[in-house]
C-alpha positions in Angstrom: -28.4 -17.6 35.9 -29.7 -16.3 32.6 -27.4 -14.5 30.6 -28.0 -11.4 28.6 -28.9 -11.6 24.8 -25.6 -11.1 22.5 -26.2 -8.7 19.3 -23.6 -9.7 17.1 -23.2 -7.0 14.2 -24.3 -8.1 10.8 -21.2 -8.9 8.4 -21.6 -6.7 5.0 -18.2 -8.2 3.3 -15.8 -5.8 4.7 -12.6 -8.1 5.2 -11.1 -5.6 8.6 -14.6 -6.8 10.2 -14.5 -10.8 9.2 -12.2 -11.7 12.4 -14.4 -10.1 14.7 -17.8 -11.3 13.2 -16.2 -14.6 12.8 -15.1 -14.8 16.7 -18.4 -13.7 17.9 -20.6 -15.2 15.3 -18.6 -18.2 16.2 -18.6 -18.2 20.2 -22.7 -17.3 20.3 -23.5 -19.9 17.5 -21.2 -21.9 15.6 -20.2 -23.7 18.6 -23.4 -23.9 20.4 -24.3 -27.4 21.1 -27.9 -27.0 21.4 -28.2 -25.4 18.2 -28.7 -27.8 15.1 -26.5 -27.2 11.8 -29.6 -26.3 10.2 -30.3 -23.7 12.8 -26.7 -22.3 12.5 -26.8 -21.7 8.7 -30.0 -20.1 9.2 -28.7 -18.0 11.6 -25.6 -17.1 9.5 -27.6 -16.0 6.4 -29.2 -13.8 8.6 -26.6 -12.2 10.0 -24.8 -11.5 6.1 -26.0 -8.7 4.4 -24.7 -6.9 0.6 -21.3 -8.8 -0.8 -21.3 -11.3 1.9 -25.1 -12.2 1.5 -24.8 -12.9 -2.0 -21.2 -15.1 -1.5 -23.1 -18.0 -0.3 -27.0 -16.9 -1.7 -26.5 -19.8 -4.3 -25.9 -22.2 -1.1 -29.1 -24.1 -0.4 -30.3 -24.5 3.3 -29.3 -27.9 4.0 -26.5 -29.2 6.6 -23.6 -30.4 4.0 -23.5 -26.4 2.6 -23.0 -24.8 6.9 -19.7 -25.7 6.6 -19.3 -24.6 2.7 -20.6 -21.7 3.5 -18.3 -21.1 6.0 -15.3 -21.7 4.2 -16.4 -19.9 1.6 -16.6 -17.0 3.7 -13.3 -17.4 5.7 -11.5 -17.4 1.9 -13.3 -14.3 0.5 -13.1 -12.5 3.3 -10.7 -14.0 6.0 -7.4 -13.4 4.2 -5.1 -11.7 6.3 
């Protein structure tokens, strides 16, 4: 059974839309096995775009800053 391709919205930085980029960013990638941590941080900076693009644009593209990057992001813009 194939499934059907998931379009996930880009995440500009607006903090009411974190949770539910976050949840579907996180259920198509962040946990995907078959997906390298290399892969998944390539895949988040291309899913940010304005303020949430440039939170983690000085974050070089290396495994060690996926889950930097991620925190940063959930403190920025996670807060409830």
């Amino acid at each position: 059974m194939i499934l059907p391709k998931i379009n996930i919205k880009p995440f500009s930085g607006d903090p009411l839309e974190w949770q539910t980029f976050w949840e579907c960013f996180s259920a198509a990638i962040d946990t995907n096995t078959n997906l390298s941590v290399i892969e998944k941080m390539t895949y988040l900076n291309g899913m940010l775009e304005s303020e949430a693009a440039r939170a983690i644009s000085g974050l070089p593209l290396t495994t060690e800053n996926y889950a930097k990057a991620i925190k940063l992001l959930q403190e920025r813009f996670g807060r409830k």
